[in-house]
MDAnalysis code that builds the backbone (N, CA, C; Angstrom):
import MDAnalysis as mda
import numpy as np

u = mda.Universe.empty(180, n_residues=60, atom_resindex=np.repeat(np.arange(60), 3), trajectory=True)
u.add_TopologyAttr("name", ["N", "CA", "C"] * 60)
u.add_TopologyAttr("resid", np.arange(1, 61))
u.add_TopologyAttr("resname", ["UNK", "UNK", "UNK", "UNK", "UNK", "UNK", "UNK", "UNK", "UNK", "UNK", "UNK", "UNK", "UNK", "UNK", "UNK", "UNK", "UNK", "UNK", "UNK", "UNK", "UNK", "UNK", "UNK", "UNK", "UNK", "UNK", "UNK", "UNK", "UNK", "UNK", "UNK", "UNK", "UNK", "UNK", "UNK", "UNK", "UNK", "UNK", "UNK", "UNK", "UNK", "UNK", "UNK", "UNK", "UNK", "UNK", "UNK", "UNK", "UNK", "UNK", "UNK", "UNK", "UNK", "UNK", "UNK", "UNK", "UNK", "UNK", "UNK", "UNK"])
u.atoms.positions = np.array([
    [0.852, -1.182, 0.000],
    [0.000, 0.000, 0.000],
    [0.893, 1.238, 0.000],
    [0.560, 2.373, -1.019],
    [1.397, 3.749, -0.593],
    [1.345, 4.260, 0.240],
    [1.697, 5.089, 0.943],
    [1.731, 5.967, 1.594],
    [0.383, 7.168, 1.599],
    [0.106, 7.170, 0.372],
    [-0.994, 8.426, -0.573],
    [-2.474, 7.822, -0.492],
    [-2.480, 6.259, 0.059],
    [-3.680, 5.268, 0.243],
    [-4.097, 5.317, 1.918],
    [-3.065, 5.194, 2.556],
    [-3.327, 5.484, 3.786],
    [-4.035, 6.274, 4.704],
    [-5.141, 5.953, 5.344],
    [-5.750, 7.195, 6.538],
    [-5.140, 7.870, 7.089],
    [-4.943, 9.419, 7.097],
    [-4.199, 9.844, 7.678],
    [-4.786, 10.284, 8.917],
    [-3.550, 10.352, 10.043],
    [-3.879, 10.630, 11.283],
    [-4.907, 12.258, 11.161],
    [-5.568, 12.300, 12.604],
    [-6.412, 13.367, 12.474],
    [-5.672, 14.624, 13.374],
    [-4.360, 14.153, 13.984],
    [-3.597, 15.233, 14.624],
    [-3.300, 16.734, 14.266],
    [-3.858, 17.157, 15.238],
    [-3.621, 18.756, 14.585],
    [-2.142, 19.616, 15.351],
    [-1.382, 18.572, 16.019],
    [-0.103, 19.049, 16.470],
    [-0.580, 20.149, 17.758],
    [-2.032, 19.670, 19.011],
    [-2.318, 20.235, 19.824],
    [-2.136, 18.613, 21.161],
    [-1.173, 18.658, 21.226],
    [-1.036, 17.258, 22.183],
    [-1.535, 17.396, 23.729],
    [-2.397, 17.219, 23.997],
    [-2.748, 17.160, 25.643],
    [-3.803, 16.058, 25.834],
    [-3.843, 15.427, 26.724],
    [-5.126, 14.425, 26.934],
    [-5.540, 15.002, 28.275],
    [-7.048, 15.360, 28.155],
    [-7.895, 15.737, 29.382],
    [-7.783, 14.260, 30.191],
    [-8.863, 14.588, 31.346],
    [-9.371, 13.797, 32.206],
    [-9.776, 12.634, 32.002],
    [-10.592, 12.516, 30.920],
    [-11.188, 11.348, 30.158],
    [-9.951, 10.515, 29.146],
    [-8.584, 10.970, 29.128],
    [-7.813, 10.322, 28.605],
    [-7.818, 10.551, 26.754],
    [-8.657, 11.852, 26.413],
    [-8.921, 11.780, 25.027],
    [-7.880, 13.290, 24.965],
    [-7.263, 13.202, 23.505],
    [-6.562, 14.720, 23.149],
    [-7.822, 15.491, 22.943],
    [-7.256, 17.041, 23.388],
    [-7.629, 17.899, 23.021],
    [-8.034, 18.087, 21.639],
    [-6.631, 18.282, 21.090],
    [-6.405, 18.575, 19.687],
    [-7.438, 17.790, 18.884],
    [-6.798, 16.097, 18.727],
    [-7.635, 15.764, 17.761],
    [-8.783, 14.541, 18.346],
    [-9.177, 14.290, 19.309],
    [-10.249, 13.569, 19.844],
    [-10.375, 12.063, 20.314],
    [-8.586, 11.900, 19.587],
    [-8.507, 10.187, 19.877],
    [-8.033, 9.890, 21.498],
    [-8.123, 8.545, 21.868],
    [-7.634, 8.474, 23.390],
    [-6.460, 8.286, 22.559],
    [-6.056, 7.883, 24.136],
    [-4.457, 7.766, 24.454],
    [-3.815, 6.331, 23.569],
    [-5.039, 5.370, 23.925],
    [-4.714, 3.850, 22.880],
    [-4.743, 4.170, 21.893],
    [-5.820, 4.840, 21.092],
    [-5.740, 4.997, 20.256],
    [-4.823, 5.810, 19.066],
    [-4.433, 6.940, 19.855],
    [-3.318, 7.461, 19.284],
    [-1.705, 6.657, 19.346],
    [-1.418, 5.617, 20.613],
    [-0.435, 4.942, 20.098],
    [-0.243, 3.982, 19.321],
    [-1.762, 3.423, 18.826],
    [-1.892, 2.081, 17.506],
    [-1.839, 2.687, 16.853],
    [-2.096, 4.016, 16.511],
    [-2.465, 4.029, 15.262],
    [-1.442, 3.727, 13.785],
    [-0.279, 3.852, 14.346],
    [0.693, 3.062, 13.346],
    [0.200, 1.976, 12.873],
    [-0.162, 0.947, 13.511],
    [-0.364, -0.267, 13.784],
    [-1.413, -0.699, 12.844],
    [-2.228, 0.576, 13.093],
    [-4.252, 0.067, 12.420],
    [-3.926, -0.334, 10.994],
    [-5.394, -1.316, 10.971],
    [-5.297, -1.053, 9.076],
    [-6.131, 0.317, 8.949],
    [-6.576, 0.390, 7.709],
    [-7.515, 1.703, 6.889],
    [-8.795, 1.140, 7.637],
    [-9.554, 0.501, 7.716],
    [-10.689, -0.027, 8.162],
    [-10.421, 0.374, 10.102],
    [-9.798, 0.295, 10.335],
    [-9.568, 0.146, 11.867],
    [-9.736, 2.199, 12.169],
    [-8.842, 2.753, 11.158],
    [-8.242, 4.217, 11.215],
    [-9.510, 4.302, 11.200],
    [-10.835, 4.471, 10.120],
    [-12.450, 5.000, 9.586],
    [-13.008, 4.796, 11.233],
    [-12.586, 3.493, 11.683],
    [-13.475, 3.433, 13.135],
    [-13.627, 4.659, 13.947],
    [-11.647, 4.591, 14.268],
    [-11.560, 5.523, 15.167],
    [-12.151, 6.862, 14.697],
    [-11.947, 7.227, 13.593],
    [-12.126, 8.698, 12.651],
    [-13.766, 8.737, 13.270],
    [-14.751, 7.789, 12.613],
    [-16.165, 7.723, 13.337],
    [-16.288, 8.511, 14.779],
    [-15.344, 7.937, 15.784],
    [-15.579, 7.774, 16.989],
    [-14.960, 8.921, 17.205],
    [-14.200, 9.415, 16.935],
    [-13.679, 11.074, 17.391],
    [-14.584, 11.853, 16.358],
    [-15.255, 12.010, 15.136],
    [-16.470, 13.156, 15.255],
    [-17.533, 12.821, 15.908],
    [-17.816, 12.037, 16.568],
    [-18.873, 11.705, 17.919],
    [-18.372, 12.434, 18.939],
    [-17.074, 12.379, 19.325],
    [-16.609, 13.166, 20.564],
    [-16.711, 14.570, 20.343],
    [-16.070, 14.992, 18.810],
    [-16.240, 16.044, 18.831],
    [-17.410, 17.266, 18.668],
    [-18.654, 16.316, 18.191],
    [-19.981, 16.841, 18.138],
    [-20.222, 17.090, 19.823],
    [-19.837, 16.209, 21.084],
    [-20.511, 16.523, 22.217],
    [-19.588, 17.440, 22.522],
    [-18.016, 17.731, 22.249],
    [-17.256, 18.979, 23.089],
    [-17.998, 20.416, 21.949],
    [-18.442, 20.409, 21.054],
    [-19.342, 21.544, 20.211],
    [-20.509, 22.086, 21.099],
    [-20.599, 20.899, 21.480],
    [-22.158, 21.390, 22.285],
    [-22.571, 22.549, 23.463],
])
């Protein structure tokens, strides 16, 4: 797979994890931001799902 096929991370280069263990910046936890090397493309869409869920309730 290229490089140019790959999900790219959703990091916006704002690194802090609140209370709940999720970044600021871009919404993933803490696991999740250290697999993410790891993920396939199918695994990355999950997480991607699951952090604009987080980020619709910190909008609110």
């Amino acid at each position: 797979m290229k490089v140019a096929d790959k999900v790219r991370s959703p990091c916006v280069s704002v690194c802090a994890l609140d209370a709940n263990d999720v970044c600021i910046g871009c919404h993933r936890t803490g696991d999740e931001i250290m697999h993410w090397t790891r993920m396939t493309n199918e695994e990355r869409r999950e997480v991607l799902k699951k952090v604009a869920r987080r980020e619709e309730k910190v909008a609110l």
